[in-house]
N, C-alpha and C positions, 0 to 999 in steps of 0.2 A: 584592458584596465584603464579605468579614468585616469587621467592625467589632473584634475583636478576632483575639489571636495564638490561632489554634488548640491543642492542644493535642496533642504527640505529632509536630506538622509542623514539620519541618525543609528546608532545602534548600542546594544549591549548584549553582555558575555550571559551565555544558559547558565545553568548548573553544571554542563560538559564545559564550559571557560569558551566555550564555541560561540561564536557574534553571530547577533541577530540583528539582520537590518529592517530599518521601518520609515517612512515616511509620515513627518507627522507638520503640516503645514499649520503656522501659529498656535493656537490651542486646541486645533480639534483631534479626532481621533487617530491613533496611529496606523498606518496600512504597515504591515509585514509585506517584505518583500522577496516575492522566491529566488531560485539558485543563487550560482556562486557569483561572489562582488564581481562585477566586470563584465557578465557572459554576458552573451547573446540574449540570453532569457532573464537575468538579472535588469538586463535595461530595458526588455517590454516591459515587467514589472512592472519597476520604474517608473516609465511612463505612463502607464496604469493608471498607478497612486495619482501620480499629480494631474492628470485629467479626471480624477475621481470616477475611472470606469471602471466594470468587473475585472480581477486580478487573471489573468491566464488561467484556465483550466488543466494544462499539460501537465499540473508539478502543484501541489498542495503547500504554501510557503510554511514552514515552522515555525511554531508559534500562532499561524490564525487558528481562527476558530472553526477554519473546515478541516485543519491541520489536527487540534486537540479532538474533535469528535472523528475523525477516520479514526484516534489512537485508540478512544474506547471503544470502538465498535469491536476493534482487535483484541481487546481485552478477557477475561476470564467473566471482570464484573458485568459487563454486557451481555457473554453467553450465557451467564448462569441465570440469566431473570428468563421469566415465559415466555414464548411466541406471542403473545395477548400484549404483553407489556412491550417487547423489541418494536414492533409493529408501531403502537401509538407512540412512541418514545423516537420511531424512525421520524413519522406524521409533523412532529412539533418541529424536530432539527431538521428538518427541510426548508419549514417557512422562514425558522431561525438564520441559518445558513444561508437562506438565498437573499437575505440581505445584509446578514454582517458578517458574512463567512470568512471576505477579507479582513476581516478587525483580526489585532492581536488579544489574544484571550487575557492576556496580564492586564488590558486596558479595563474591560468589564469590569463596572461598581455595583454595586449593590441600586444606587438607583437607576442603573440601566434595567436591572432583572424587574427592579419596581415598575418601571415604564413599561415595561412587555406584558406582566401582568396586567396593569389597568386598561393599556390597550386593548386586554382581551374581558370584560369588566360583564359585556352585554350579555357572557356566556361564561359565568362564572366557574360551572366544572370545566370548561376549555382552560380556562386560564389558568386555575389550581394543577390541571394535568400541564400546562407551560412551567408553570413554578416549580412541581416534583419533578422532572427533566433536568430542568436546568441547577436545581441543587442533588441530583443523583451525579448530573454530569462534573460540575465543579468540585463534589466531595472525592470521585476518584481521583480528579487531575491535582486534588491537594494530598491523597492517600499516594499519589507516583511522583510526590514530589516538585508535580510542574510547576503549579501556584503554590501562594505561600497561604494564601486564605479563601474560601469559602462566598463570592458578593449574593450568591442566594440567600446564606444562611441568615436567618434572624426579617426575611421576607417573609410575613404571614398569610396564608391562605384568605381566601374569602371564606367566612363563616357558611356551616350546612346550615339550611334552613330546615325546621324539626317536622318530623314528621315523615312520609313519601313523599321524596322529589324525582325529578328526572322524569319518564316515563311511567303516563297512567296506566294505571292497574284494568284491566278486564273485568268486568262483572258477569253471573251467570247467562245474564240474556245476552252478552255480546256473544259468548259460547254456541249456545242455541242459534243465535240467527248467522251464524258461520257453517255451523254443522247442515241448517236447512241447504245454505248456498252450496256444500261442496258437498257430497254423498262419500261413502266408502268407498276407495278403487280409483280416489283422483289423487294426485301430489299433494292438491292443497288442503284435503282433509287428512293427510299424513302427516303433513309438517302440525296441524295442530294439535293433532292428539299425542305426539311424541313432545310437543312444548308443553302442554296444560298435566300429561300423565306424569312426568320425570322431572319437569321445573328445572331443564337446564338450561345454558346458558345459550346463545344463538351457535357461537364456535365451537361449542359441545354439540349440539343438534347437528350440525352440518357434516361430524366426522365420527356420529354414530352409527353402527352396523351390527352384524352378527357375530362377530368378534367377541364384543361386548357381552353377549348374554350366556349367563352360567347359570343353568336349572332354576331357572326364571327369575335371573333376578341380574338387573342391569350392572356390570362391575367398569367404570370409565373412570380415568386419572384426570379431572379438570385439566382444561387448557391455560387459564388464568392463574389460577393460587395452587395446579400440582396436587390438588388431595384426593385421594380416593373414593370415591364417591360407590355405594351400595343401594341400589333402590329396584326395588319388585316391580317385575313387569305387570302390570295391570290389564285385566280385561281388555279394556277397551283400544289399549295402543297393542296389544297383541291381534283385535280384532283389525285393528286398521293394517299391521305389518300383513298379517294373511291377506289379507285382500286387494295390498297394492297397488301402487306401483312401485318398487323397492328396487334399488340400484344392487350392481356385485361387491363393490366394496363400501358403500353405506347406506342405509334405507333411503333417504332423503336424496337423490342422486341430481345432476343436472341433465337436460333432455341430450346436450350433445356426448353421446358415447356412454352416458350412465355417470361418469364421474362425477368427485365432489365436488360441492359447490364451496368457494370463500363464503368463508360468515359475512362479509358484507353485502353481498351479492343475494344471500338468503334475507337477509333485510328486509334489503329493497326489493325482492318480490315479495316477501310475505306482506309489505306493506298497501303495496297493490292489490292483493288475495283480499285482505282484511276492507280494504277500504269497496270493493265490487260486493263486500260480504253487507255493505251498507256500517262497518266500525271504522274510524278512524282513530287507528290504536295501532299502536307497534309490537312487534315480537316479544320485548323484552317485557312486555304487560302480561304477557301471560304467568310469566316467571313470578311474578310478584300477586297473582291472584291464586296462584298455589301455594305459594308463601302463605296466604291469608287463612283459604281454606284449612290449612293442617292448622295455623295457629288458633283459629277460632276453634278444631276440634280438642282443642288443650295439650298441644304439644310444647314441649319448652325450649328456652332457648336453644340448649345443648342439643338435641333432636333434629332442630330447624338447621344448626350450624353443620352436623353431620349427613345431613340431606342436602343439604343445598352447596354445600363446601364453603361457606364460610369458616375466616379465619378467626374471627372475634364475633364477641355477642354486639355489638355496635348494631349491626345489620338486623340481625335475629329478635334485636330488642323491639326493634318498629313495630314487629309483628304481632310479639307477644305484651307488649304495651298495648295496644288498639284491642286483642283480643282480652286483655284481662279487665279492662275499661267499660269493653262491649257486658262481659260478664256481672261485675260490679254493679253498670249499670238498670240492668234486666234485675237483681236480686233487690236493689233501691226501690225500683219500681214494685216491685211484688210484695214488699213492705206496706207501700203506700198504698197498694191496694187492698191490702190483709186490713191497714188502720182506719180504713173508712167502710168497711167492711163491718169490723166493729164496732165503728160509732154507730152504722145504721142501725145495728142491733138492738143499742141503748134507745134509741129514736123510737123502734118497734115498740120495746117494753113500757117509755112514757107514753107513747099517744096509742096504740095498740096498730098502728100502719108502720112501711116502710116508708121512706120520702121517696118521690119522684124520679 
């Protein structure tokens, strides 16, 4: 036990009336300090803080922010979100955490969340999935009582820009000169035909198999949003699954021992497939040129959202916007050509010719 007041250490009582120690040198941020006042481990801590080096890893101090994100991980709110979302929601709190892990969470204001965000500015959906994180995280630790408020909330996202963003869409010729480069019976003309026939998602692709199909017709629970998804096995991805190469527990299998591949993993080779195909276009393109195709064929929102598992028309609207435009457009045009049509007509009748 110190025999004097250390210097630099402050503290105060939880919610349990339990003291929380922290170092907090002039006005910068406060270091939380682990174990108990006095130990052995309380004064590496300690010393930690005040050389401003990483906190010991042995013991997670109470109160930081490696402290409040180990509690949600534990939580009910954390297992009940998707594998899809655990995953990226892990992605962010690692970069988070390996730099301000030792902060006390009570110090975070709102313009710190602000500063993480614009940090992240160059990759706007990056930063908006940093900000939904970090107000997912601070809404439970205010819903468990730990904070008393929210420094996300009232941080606004960076605006969508209208229209398709993210990853370019596929066209039919990029199809075509894929399908020349890989024939029936390779991998890499299976991954295509099960992405462009069923418009799932990559995480979906990677842990589809035989399972799935009931009297021809694909039955998978999305990995992302959890919805049930119904969609008819079509010709052509039935012609690809006969003809393989199809793994035992999923079609799409990896070469070592058959097994599934991580969606990430499928990515990054299908991006490599794609780009030897002569396309430099990603997986997720394909998804959204099926999207197109059904919308042009006049399907509606609600259709597209039952196919594809969307949760809202938000998504489904891009689709069926572009296709009702394409539509309007083409009947505009067939006007204008019906009206000159008939003027020629008049033309005929005064001079007895058509014009030129």
């Amino acid at each position: 036990m110190p025999k004097r007041k250390l210097p630099h250490l402050n503290y105060e009582r939880d919610r349990h009336g339990m003291r929380r120690y922290y170092v907090r040198i002039r006005h910068g941020r406060r270091i939380a300090i682990a174990g108990e006042y006095g130990t052995a481990e309380f004064m590496e801590s300690y010393r930690a803080a005040l050389a401003g080096a990483p906190q010991p890893s042995a013991r997670q101090a109470r109160g930081t922010m490696n402290w409040l994100a180990a509690r949600w991980r534990e939580s009910s709110d954390w297992s009940e979100t998707s594998m899809a979302t655990r995953r990226q929601r892990e992605n962010i709190l690692k970069h988070v955490l390996d730099k301000n892990g030792s902060y006390d969470c009570a110090d975070i204001t709102k313009a710190d969340v602000r500063l993480g965000k614009e940090s992240r500015k160059a990759t706007p959906a990056a930063a908006n999935n940093f900000l939904k994180t970090m107000r997912a995280l601070f809404r439970w630790a205010v819903s468990e009582e730990i904070l008393p408020d929210n420094p996300a909330q009232g941080v606004p996202l960076f605006p969508k820009r209208k229209g398709h963003v993210g990853y370019v869409p596929w066209t039919i010729d990029d199809v075509e000169a894929y399908r020349r480069r890989y024939p029936l019976g390779t991998r890499e003309r299976l991954a295509l035909e099960i992405a462009i026939n069923t418009g799932l998602r990559r995480g979906d692709i990677a842990r589809l198999g035989r399972q799935h199909l009931r009297n021809g017709v694909i039955e998978i629970r999305t990995e992302k949003t959890g919805v049930q998804l119904f969609i008819p096995l079509l010709p052509k991805l039935q012609e690809a699954i006969e003809a393989g190469p199809v793994g035992d527990l999923v079609f799409l299998a990896g070469k070592r021992g058959g097994r599934p591949m991580r969606k990430e993993s499928l990515g990054t080779l299908f991006r490599t497939w794609a780009k030897d195909a002569g396309v430099t276009k990603r997986l997720h393109g394909l998804r959204k040129l099926c999207a197109t195709i059904i919308a042009d064929d006049g399907a509606s929102e609600l259709e597209l959202q039952a196919l594809f598992g969307w949760l809202t028309n938000n998504q489904s609207a891009v689709y069926t916007k572009d296709a009702n435009n394409k539509r309007l457009a083409l009947r505009a045009a067939m006007r204008l050509i019906e009206a000159e049509g008939d003027d020629d007509d008049d033309d005929e009748v005064r001079t007895g010719t058509k014009l030129p």
